[in-house]
C-alpha positions in Angstrom: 0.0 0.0 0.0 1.2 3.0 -1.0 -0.8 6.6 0.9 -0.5 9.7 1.2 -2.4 11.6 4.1 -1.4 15.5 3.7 -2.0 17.3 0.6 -3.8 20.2 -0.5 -5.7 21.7 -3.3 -6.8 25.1 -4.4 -9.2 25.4 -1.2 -6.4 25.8 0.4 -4.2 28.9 1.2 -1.4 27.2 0.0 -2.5 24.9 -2.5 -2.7 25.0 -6.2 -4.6 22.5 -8.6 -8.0 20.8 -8.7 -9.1 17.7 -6.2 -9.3 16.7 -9.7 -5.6 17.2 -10.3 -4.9 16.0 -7.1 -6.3 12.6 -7.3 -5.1 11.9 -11.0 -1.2 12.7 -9.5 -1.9 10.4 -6.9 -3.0 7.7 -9.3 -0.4 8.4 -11.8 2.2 7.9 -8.9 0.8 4.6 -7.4 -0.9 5.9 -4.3 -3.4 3.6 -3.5 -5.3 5.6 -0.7 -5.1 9.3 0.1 -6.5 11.9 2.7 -7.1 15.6 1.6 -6.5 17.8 4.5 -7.0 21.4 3.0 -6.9 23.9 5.5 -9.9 24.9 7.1 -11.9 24.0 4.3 -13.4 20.7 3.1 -14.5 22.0 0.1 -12.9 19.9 -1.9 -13.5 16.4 -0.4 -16.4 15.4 -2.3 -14.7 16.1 -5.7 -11.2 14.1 -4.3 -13.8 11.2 -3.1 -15.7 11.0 -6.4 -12.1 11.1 -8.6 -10.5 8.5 -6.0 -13.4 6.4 -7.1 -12.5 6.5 -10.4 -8.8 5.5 -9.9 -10.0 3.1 -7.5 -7.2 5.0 -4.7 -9.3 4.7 -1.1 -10.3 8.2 -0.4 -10.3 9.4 3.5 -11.9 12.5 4.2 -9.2 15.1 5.9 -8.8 18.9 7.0 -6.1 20.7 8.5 -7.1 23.1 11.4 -6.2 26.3 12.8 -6.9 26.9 16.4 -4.9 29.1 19.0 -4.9 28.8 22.6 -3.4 30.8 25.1 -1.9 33.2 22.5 -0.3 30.6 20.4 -1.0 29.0 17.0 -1.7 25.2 16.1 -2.3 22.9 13.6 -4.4 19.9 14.1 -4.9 17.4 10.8 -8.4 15.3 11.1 -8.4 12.2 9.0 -10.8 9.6 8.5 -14.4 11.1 9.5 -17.7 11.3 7.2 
């Protein structure tokens, strides 16, 4: 098995590309499941889920969080949830 379980797309500040894009990478590079963790967005994961399908690559639904706490910033990655 070959994953990958942080990436991001366009819905994310720092990503470029389509879940579309995404997805056909992962496939073109042997992943056989992957987690899209944009942050703070899950805008994408129904496009990612619906190209993983195609490749047949196990899709996991994913985010990357922001939260601060006591004056300091953090990033929490979700993985796995519906």
């Amino acid at each position: 098995m070959s994953l990958e379980m942080h990436c991001h797309t366009m819905f994310s500040v720092d990503g470029r590309g389509t879940p579309e894009d995404l997805v056909d990478v992962a496939a073109a590079r042997g992943i056989t499941a992957l987690a899209l963790t944009d942050h703070n967005s899950l805008g994408g994961l129904q496009r990612a889920r619906s190209q993983a399908g195609i490749h047949g690559i196990r899709f996991l639904s994913g985010v990357e969080f922001d939260a601060r706490w006591e004056g300091k910033g953090y990033h929490f990655v979700a993985a796995g949830f519906h």
